[in-house]
N, CA, C and O of each residue as an XYZ file, in Angstrom:
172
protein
N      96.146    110.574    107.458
C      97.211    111.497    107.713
C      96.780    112.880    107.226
O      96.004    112.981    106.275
N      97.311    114.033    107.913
C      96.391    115.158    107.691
C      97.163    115.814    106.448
O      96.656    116.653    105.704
N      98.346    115.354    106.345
C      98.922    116.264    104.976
C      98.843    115.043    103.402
O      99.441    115.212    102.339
N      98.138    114.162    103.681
C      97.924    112.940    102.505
C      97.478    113.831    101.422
O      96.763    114.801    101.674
N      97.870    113.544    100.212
C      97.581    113.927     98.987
C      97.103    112.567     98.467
O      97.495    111.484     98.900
N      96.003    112.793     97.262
C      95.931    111.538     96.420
C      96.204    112.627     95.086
O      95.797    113.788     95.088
N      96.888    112.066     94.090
C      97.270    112.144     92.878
C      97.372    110.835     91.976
O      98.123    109.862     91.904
N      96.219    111.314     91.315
C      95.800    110.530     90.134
C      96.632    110.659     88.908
O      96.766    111.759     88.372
N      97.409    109.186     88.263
C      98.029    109.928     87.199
C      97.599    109.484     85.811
O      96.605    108.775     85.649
N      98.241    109.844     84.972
C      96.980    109.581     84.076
C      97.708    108.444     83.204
O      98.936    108.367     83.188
N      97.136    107.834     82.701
C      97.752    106.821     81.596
C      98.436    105.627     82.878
O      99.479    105.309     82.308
N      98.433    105.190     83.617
C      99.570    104.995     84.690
C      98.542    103.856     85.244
O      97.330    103.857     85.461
N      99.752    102.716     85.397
C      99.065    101.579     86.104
C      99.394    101.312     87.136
O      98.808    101.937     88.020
N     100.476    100.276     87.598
C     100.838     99.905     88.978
C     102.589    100.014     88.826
O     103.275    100.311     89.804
N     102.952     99.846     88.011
C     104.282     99.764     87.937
C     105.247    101.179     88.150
O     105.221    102.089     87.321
N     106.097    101.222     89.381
C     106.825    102.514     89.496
C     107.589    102.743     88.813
O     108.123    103.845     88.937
N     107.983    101.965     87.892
C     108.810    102.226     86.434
C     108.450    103.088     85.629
O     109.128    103.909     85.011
N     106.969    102.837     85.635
C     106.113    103.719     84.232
C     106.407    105.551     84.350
O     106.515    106.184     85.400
N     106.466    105.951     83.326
C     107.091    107.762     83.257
C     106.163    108.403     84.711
O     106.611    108.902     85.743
N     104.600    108.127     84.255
C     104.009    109.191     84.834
C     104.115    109.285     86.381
O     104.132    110.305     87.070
N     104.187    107.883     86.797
C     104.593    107.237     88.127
C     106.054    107.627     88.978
O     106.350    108.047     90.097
N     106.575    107.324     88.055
C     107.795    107.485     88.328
C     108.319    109.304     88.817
O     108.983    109.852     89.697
N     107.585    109.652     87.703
C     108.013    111.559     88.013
C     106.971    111.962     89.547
O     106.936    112.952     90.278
N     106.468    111.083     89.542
C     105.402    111.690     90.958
C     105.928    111.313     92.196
O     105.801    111.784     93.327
N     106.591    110.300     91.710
C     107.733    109.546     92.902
C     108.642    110.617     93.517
O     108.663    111.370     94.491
N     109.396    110.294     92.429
C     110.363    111.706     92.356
C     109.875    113.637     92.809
O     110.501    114.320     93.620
N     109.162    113.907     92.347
C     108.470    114.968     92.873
C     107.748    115.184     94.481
O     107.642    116.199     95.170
N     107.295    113.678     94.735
C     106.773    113.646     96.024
C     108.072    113.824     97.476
O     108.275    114.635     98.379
N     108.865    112.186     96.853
C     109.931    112.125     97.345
C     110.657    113.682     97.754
O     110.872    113.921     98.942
N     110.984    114.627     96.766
C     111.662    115.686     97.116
C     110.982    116.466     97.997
O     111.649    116.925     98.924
N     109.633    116.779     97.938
C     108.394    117.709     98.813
C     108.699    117.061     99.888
O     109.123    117.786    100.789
N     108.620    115.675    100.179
C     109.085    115.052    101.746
C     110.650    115.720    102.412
O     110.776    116.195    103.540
N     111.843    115.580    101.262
C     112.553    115.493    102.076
C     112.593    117.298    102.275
O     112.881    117.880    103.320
N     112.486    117.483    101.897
C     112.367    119.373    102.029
C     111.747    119.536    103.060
O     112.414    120.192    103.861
N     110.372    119.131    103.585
C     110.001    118.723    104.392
C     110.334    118.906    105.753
O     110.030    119.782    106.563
N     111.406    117.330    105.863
C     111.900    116.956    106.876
C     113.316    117.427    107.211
O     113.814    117.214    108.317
N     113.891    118.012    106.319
C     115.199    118.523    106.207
C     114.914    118.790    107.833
O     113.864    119.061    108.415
N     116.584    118.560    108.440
C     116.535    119.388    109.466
C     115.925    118.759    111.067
O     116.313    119.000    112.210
N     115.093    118.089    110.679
C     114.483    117.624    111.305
C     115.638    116.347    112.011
O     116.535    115.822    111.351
N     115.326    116.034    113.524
C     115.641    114.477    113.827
C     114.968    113.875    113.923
O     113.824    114.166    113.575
N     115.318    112.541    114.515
C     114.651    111.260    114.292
C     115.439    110.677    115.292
O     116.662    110.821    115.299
N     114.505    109.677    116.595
C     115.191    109.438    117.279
C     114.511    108.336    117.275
O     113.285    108.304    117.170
N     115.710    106.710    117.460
C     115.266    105.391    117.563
C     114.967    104.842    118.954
O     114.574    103.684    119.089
């Protein structure tokens, strides 16, 4: 995908619970929907 990021986090294993994981979630998540705001979607 041409807009893929990899972000490495540090201390951070597999679990989306863990802090560092979790805030990247959250941070990514929002950059998406900002994103797509606006946007449709048709099924």
């Amino acid at each position: 995908m041409p807009d893929s990021r990899l972000r490495i986090i540090a201390d951070a294993g597999h679990a989306a619970d863990e802090p560092g994981i979790l805030d990247a979630l959250i941070d990514e998540t929002g950059k998406a929907a900002a994103k797509f705001s606006g946007m449709t979607f048709h099924e």
